[in-house]
C-alpha positions in Angstrom: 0.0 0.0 0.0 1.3 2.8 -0.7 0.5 6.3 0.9 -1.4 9.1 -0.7 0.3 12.0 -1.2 -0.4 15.0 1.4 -2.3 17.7 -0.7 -1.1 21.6 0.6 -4.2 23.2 3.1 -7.2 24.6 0.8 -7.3 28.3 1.2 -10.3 30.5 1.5 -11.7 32.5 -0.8 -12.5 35.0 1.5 -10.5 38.1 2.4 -8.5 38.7 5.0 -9.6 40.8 7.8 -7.0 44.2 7.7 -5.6 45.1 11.2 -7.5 46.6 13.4 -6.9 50.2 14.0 -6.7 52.4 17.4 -10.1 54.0 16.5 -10.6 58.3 17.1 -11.9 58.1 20.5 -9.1 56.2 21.9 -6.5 58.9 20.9 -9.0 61.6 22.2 -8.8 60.2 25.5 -5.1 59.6 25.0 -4.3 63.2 24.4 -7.3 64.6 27.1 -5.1 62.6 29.8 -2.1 64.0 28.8 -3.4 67.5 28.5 -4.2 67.1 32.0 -1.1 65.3 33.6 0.7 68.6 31.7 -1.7 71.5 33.4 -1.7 69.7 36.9 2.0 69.9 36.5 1.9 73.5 35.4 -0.1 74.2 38.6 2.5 72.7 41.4 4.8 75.4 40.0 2.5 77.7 39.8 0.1 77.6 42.9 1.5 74.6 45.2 -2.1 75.6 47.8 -4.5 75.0 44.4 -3.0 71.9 43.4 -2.9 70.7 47.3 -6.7 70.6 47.1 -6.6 68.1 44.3 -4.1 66.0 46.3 -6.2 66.1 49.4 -9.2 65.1 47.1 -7.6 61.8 45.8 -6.6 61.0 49.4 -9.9 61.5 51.0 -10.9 59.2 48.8 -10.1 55.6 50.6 -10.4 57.9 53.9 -14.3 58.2 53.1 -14.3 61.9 52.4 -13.1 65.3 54.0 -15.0 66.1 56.7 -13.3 69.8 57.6 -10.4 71.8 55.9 -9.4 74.9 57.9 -6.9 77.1 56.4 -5.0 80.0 58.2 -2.3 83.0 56.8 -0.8 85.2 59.2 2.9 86.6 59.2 5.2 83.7 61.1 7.8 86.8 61.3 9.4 90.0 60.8 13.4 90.0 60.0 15.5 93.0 59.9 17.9 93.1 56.6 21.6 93.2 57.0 22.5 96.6 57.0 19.8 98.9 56.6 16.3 99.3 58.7 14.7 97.8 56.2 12.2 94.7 57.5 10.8 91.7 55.9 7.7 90.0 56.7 7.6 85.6 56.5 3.5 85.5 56.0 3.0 81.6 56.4 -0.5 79.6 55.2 -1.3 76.6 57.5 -3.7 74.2 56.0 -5.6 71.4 58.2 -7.5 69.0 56.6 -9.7 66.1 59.2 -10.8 63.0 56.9 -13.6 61.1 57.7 -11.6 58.3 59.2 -10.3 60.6 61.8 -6.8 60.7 59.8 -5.3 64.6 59.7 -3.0 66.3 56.8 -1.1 69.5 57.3 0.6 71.4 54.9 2.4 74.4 55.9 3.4 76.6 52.9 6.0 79.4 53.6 5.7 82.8 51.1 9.5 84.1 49.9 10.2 87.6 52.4 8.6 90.5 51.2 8.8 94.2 52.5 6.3 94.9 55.2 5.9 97.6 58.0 6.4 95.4 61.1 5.8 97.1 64.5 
């Protein structure tokens, strides 16, 4: 007996599908996400307190929410410069914020010295 020979796979006469493509709204949400990765950068540079209420946010999130957020500025203090009268004031903001869960953030941001009348 002898074997019959193998005959090659048929092949369809169908086409084949082309590769799928990323479609329009894929890329939109691509470049929205980036966008925004780019202006809350741009805002830690710009206004550290603005982008600290974004940060506080995403952590209140497993904490169950913010319950209070008390923020305070006042002028921590007055220093004379080297060599003249003139005085410079250190105003200071103090930010407190109380989660749900009892947990506590505080952010103290410090302003650069600027003149002031100090008495």
């Amino acid at each position: 007996m002898s074997a019959a020979p193998k005959k090659p796979p048929a092949q369809s006469t169908t086409p084949s599908k082309p590769a799928k493509r990323r479609s329009i709204g894929c890329n939109l949400w691509l470049f929205i996400l980036a966008m925004l990765a780019v202006s809350l950068l741009g805002l830690s540079f710009l206004q550290p307190t603005k982008l600290t209420i974004v940060q506080e946010f995403i952590i209140g999130i497993p904490r169950g929410g913010i319950r209070e957020t008390v923020e305070t500025t006042s002028v921590d203090s007055c220093i004379r410069v080297a060599g003249s009268n003139e005085l410079l004031s250190i105003t200071r903001t103090r930010r407190v914020t109380t989660y749900n869960n009892g947990s506590v953030l505080e952010l103290i941001f410090s302003d650069p010295p600027l003149p002031a009348q100090c008495n």
